[in-house]
C-alpha positions as CSV (number, residue, x, y, z in Angstrom):
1,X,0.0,0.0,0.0
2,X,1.8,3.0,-0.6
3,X,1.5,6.7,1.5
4,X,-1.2,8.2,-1.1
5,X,-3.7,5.7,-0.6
6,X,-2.9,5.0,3.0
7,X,-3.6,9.0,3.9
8,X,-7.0,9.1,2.8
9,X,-7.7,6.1,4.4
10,X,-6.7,7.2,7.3
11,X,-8.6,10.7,7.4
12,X,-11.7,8.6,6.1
13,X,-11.0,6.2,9.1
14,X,-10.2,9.2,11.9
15,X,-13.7,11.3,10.0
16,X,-15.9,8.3,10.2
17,X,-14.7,7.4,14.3
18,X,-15.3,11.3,15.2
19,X,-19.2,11.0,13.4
20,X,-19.6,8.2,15.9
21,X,-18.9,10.6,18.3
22,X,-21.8,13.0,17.3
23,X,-24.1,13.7,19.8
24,X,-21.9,12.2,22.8
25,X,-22.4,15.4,25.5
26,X,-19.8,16.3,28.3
27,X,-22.4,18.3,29.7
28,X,-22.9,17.1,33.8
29,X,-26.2,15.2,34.5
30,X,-28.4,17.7,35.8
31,X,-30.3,16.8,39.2
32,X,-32.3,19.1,41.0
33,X,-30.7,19.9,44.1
34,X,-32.6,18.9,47.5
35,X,-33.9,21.6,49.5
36,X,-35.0,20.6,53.8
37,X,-38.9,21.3,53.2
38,X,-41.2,21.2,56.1
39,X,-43.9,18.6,56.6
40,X,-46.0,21.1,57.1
41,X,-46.2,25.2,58.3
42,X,-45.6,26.4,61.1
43,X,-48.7,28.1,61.6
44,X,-51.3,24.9,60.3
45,X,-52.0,22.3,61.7
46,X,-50.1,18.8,62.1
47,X,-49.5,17.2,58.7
48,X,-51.9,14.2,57.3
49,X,-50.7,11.0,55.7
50,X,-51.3,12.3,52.3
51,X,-47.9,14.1,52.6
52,X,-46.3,13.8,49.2
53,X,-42.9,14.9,47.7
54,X,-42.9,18.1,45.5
55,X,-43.7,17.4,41.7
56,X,-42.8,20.3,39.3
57,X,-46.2,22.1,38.5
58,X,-45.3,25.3,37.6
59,X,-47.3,25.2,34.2
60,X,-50.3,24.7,35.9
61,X,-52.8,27.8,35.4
62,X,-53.3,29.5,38.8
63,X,-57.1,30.6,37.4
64,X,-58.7,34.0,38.9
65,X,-58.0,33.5,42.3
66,X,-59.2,36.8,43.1
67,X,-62.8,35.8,42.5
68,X,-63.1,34.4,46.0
69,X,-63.7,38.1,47.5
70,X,-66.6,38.5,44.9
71,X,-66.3,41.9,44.2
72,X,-67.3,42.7,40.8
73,X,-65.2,46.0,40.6
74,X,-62.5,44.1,41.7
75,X,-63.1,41.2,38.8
76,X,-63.3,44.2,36.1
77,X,-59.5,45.7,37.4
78,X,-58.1,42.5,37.3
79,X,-59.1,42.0,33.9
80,X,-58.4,45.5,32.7
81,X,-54.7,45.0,34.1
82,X,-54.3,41.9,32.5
83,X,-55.2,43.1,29.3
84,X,-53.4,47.0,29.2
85,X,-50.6,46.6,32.0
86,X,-47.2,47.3,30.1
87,X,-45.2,45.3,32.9
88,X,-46.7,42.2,31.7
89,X,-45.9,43.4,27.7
90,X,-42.3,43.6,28.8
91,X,-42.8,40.2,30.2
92,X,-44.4,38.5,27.3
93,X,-41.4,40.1,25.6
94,X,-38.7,38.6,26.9
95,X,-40.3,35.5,26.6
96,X,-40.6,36.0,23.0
97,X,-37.0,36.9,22.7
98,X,-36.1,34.0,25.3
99,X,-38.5,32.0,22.2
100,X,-36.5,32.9,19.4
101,X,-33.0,32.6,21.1
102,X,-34.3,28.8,21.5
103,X,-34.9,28.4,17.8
104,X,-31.8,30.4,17.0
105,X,-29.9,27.7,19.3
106,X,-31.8,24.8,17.4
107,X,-31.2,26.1,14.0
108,X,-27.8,26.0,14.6
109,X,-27.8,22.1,14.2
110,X,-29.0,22.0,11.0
111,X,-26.6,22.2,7.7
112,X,-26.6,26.3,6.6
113,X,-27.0,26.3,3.2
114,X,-27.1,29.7,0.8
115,X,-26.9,30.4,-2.7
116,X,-24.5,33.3,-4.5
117,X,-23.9,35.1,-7.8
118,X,-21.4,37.7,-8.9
119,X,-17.6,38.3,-10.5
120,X,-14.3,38.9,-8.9
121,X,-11.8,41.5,-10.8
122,X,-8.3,40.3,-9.7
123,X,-4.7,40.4,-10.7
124,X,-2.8,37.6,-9.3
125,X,0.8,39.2,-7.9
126,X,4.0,37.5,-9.4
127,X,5.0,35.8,-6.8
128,X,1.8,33.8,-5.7
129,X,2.4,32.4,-10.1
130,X,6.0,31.6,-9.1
131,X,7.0,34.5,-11.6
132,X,10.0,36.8,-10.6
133,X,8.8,40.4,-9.2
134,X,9.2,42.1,-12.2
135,X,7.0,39.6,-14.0
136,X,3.8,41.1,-15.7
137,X,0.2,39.1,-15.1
138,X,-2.8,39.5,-16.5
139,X,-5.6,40.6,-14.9
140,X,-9.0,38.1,-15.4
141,X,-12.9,38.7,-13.9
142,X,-14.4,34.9,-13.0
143,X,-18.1,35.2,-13.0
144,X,-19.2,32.8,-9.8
145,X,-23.0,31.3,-9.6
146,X,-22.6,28.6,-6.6
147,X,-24.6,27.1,-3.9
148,X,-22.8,27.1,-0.6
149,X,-23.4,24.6,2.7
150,X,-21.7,24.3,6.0
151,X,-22.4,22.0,8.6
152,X,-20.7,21.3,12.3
153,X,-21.1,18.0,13.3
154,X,-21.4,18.5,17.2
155,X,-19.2,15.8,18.3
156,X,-19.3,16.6,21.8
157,X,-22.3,17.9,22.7
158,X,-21.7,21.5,22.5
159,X,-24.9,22.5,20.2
160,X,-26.6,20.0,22.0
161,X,-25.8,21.5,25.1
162,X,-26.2,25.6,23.7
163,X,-29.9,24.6,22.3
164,X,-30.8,23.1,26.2
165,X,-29.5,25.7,27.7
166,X,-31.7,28.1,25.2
167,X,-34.8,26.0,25.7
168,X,-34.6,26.1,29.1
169,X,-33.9,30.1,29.3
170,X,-37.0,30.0,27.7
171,X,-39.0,28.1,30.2
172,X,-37.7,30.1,32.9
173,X,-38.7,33.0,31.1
174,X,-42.1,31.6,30.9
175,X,-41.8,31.2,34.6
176,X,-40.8,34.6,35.0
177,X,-44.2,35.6,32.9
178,X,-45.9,34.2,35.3
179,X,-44.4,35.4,38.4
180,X,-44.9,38.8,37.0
181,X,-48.7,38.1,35.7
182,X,-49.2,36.6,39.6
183,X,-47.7,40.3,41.2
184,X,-49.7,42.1,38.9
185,X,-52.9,40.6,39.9
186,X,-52.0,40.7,43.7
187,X,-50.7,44.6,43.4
188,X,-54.2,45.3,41.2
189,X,-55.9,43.7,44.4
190,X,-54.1,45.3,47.1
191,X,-54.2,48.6,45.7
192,X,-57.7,48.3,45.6
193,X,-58.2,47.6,49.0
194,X,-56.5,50.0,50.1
195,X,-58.5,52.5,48.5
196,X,-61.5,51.0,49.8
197,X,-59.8,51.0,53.2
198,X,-59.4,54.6,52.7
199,X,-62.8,55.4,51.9
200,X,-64.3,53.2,54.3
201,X,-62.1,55.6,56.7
202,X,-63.0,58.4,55.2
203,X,-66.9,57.6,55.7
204,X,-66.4,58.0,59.4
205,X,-64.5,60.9,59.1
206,X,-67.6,62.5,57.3
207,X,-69.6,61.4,59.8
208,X,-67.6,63.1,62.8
209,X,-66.9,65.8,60.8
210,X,-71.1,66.7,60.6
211,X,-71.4,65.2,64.6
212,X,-68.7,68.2,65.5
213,X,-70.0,70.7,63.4
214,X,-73.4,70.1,64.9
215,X,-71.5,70.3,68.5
216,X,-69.6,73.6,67.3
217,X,-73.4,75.0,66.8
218,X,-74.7,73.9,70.0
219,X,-71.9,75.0,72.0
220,X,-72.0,78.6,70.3
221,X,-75.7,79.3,71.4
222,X,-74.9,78.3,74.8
223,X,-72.1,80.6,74.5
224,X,-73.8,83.3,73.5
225,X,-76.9,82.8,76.3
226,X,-74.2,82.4,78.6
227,X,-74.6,78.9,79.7
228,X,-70.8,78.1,79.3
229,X,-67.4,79.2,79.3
230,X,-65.5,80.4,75.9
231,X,-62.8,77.5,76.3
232,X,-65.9,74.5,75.9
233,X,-66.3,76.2,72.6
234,X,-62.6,76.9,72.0
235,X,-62.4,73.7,72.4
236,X,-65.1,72.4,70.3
237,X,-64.2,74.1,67.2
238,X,-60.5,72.6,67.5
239,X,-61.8,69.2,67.4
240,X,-63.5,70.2,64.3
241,X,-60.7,71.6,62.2
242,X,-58.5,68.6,63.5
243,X,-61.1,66.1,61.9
244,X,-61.6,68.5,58.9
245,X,-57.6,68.4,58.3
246,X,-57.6,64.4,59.0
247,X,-60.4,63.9,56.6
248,X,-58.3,66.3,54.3
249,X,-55.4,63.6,54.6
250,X,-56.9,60.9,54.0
251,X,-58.3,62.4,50.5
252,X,-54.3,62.9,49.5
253,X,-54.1,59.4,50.3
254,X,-56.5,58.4,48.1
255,X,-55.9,60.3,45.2
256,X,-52.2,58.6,45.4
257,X,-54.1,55.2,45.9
258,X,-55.6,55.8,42.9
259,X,-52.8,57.1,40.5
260,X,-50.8,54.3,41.3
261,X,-53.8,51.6,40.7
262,X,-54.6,53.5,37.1
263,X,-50.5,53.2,36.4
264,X,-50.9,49.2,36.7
265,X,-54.3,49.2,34.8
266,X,-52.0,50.5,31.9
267,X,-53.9,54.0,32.0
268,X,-52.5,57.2,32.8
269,X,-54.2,59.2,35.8
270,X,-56.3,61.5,34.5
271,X,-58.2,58.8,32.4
272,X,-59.1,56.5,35.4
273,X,-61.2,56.9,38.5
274,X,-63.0,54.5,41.4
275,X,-66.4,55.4,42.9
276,X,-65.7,55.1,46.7
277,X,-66.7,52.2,48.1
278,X,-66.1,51.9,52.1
279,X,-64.4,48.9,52.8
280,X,-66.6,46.0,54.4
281,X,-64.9,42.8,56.8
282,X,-63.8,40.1,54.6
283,X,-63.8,36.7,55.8
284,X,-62.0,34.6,53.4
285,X,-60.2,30.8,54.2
286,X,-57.7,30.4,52.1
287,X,-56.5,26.6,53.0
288,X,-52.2,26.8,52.7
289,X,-51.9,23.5,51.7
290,X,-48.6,21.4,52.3
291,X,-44.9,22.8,52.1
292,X,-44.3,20.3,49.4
293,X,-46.7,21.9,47.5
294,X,-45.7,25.2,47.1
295,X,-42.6,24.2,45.1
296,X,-45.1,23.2,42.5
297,X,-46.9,26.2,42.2
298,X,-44.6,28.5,43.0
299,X,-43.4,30.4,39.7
300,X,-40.4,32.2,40.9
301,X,-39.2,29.0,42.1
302,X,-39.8,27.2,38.9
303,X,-37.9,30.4,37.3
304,X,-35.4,29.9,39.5
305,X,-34.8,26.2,38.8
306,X,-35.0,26.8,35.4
307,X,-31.9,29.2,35.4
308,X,-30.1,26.4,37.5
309,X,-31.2,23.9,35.1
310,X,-29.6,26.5,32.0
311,X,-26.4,26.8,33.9
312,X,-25.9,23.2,34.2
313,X,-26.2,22.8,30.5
314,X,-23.8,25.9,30.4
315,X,-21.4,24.4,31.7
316,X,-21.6,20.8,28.7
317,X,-21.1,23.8,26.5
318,X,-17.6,24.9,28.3
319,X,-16.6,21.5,28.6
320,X,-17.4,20.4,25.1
321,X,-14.6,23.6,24.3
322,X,-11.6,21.4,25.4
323,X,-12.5,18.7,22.5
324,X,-12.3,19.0,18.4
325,X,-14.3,20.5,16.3
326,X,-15.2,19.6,12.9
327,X,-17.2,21.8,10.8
328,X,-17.8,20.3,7.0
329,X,-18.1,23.1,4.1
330,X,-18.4,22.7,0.8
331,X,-19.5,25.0,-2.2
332,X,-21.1,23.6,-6.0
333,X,-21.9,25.4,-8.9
334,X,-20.0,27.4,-11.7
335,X,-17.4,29.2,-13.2
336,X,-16.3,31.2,-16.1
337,X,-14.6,33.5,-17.4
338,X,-17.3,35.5,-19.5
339,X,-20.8,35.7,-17.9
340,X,-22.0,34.1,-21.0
341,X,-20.5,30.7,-20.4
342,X,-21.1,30.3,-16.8
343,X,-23.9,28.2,-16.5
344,X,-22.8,25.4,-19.1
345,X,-21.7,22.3,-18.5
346,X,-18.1,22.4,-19.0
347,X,-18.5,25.5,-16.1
348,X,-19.1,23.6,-13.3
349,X,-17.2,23.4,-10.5
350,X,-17.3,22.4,-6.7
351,X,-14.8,22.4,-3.3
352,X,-15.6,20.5,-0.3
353,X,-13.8,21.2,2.7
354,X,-12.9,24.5,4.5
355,X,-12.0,27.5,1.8
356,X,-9.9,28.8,4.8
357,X,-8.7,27.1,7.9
358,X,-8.8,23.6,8.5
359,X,-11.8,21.0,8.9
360,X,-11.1,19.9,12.3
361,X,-10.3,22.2,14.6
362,X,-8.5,21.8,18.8
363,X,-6.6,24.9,20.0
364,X,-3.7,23.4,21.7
365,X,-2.7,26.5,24.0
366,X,-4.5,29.2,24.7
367,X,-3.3,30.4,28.1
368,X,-5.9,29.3,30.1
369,X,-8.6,30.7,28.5
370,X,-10.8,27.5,28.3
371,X,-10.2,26.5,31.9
372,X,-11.2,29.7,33.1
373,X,-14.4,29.0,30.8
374,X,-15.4,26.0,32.7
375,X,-14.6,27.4,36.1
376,X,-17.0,30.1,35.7
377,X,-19.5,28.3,34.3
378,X,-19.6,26.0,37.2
379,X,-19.6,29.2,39.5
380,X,-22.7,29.9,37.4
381,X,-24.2,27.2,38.2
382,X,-23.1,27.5,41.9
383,X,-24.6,30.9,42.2
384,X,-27.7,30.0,40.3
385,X,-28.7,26.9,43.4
386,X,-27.5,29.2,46.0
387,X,-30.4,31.4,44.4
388,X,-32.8,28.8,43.8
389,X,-32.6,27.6,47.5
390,X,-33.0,31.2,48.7
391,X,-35.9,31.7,47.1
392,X,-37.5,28.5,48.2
393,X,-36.7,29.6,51.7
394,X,-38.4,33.3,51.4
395,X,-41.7,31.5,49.7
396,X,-41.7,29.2,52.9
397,X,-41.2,32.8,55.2
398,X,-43.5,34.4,52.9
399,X,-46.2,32.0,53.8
400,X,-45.7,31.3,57.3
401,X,-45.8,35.3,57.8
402,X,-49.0,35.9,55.9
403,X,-49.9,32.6,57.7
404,X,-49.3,34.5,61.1
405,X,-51.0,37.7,60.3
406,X,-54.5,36.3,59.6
407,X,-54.4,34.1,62.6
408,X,-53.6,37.0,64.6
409,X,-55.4,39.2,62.7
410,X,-58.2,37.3,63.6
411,X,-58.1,37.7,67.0
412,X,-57.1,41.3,67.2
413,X,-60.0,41.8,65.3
414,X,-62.2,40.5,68.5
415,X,-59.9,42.4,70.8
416,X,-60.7,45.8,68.4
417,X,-64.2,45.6,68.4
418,X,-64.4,45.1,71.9
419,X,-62.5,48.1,72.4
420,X,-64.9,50.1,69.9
421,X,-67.8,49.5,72.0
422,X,-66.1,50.2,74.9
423,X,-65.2,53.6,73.7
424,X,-68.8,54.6,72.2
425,X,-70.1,53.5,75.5
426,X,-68.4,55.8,77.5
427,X,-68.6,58.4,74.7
428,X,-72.3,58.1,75.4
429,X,-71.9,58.3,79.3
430,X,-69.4,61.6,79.1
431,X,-71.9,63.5,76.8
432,X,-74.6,62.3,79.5
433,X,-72.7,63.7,82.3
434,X,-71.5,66.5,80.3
435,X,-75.1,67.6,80.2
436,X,-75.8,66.7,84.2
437,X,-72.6,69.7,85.1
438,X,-70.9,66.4,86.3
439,X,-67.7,66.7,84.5
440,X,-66.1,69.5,82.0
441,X,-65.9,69.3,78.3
442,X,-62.6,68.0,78.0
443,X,-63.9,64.9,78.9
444,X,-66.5,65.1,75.9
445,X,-63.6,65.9,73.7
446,X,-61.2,62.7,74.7
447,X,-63.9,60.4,74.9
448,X,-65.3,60.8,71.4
449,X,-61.9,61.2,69.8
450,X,-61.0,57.7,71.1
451,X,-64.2,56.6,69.6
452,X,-62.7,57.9,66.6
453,X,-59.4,56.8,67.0
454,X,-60.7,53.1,67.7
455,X,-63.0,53.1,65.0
456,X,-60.2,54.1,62.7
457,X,-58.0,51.2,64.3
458,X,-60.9,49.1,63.3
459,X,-60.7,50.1,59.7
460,X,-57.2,49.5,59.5
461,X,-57.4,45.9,60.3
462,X,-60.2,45.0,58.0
463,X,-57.6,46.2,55.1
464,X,-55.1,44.9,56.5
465,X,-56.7,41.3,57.0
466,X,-58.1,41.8,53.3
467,X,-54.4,42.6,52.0
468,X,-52.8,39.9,54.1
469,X,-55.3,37.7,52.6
470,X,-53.9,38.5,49.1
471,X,-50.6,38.4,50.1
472,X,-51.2,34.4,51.4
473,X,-52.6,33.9,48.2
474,X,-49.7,35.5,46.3
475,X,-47.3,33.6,48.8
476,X,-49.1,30.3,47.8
477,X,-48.5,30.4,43.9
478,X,-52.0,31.6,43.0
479,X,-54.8,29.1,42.6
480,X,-56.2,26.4,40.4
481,X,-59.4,26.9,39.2
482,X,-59.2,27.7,35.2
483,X,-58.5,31.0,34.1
484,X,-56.4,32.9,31.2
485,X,-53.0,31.2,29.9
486,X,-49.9,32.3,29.5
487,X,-48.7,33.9,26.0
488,X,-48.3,31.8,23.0
């Protein structure tokens, strides 16, 4: 056998053993990393024998949850958000660029194939035609019409490994829509209770506003019989202005409410107002389920596994760098001289292999440069579960707080109304006495503004029990009855 047939043997031996190879990944099997999760909350009750391990859900749609408070106004925001808020465009945009970086990454598996037509002017020099320097060449125009194709055969994994990576950037992206869709519809809901807090406050306001008024009146014709001293009225008409200013505050507070709540219905402020609506208790069970659970539902979890998950195929991609390359390029068509004889027969022409460069490719030094690739892919990865695990720890807080607050909540509320009707009560028996000459007009004054001052208290926690009550649900991943889905 002698060396010119054994050569291309031997390439077509070496080519055929690296196709074998195509499709063999470095890339490290991915495992979702174990997080400690709690048989059950802190705050419920003992767990049951159904106990079950977490089982990725995060696709699941979380429905309109906020339907449980049946509140129409409340159903007609949610939906106005969901179709106008321009948080939730930039979200659905990512994911669409997320979408198409997946495609891009998939593309790239496939042979690239293009066409081409035009003519090169050129004058070879005289030393590229073995000619001395002073030699004279011709200058010639070659008309080209050609079809061109280039393929890499991934050998090791490394498109393999770039297009999972993609595909799963785009699924956290997805996640990510839904984590944003989920805040949007809890921030619609607590803005609008807390404007409904605020005019529920506002209502009694208004209502000591006219009681103090009608008190101003009564105390200035007993002043001006002579019944009573000036500093009863004094007195009288600074409780007045104080609840006048309050009630002014609480109006600022509103109108802030208000602006913010049009911002996430996707409307500026002056085209958007609310009728007020005082807000009225809500009593709403929201059951919190099992730990294990809410790494199902969860979507900034799933997000955040997702990124893991991306950085782990990451790092197949720095790996596959320390092994050969071998792209395949080839070009078929014609050529001539004259643009009149290009496409016959005798014009045809082809070239596989590389034009420039070499076939196979393996950088033998490169000062560290692929070392340093790995490395910080893995620290990627590394920083991407520290992240994941932090977030599954603040969902658990998240829910064991909210958790908290409406047990609480709950009984504060009994505590608050008890003090309510402690302080009308003795509001009623002041004024009484007030009346009799048996005590002054200071006690009047202090008795009915802690009726106020309780009342307001009162007011306070009904919002804040309605908010926390979103808040659980937020915490929780949403629910599960059917509702819109995410983009296409």
């Amino acid at each position: 056998m002698t060396p010119s047939t054994t050569l291309p043997r031997l390439a077509s031996a070496l080519l055929a053993s690296l196709l074998l190879l195509a499709g063999c990944s470095v890339a490290p099997t991915y495992e979702r990393p174990a997080v400690a999760t709690p048989a059950t909350f802190k705050e419920t009750a003992p767990a049951d024998a159904n106990w079950k391990p977490a089982e990725p859900a995060d696709e699941a749609s979380r429905g309109e949850w906020w339907t449980v408070f049946r509140d129409p106004a409340l159903n007609r925001l949610e939906r106005d958000a969901l179709a106008a808020n321009q948080d939730l465009a930039v979200a659905a945009a990512r994911l669409g660029q997320a979408r198409a970086l997946e495609q891009a990454a998939h593309a790239a598996k496939f042979p690239q194939i293009g066409v081409g037509f035009g003519p090169t002017r050129q004058r070879p020099s005289p030393a590229s035609q073995g000619l001395p320097a002073d030699a004279d060449t011709r200058t010639s125009t070659l008309w080209r019409g050609q079809a061109t194709i280039a393929y890499e055969v991934d050998l090791f994994g490394r498109l393999a490994s770039a297009e999972d990576a993609a595909r799963l950037d785009a699924e956290r992206n997805l996640a990510l829509f839904g984590a944003t869709l989920l805040a949007l519809q809890a921030d619609v809901a607590q803005a609008y209770f807390l404007i409904r807090e605020l005019d529920a406050a506002q209502a009694l306001y208004v209502d000591a506003v006219k009681l103090r008024a009608d008190t101003v009146q009564l105390l200035q014709r007993r002043f001006d019989e002579g019944d009573i001293a000036e500093l009863d009225l004094a007195r009288a008409r600074s409780e007045l202005s104080a609840a006048r200013s309050e009630s002014l505050g609480l109006a600022r507070q509103r109108a802030v409410a208000e602006h913010a709540l049009a911002i996430l219905l996707g409307k500026s402020p002056a085209e958007f107002s609310l009728p007020a609506m005082p807000l009225r208790r809500l009593s709403v069970d929201v059951p919190a389920g099992l730990p294990s659970a809410l790494l199902e539902r969860r979507p900034d979890i799933a997000a955040a596994e997702r990124a893991m998950a991306a950085a782990n195929a990451r790092v197949g991609v720095a790996r596959a760098a320390w092994f050969p390359r071998l792209s395949l390029t080839g070009a078929l068509g014609y050529e001539s001289g004259g643009l009149g004889d290009l496409f016959k027969y005798a014009s045809r022409s082809f070239v596989l292999g590389p034009l420039v460069g070499t076939a196979l490719s393996l950088p033998v030094f490169d000062g560290g440069a692929r070392d340093a690739g790995v490395k910080q892919a893995r620290a990627a990865y590394d920083e991407d579960s520290a992240r994941y695990r932090q977030t599954v720890l603040q969902a658990f807080r998240e829910v064991e707080d909210n958790l908290a607050q409406l047990r609480l909540l709950g009984d504060q509320h009994r505590e608050q109304d008890s003090a309510v009707s402690a302080a009308e009560r003795a509001a009623r028996l002041a004024r009484l006495q007030y009346r009799e000459g048996a005590v002054s007009y200071l006690n009047v004054i202090d008795s009915e503004r802690s009726v106020l001052q309780q009342q307001r208290l009162a007011v306070g926690l009904d919002g804040e029990r309605a908010r926390s009550t979103v808040n659980l649900i937020r915490a929780l991943g949403g629910g599960w009855a059917p509702g819109p889905t995410t983009p296409g």
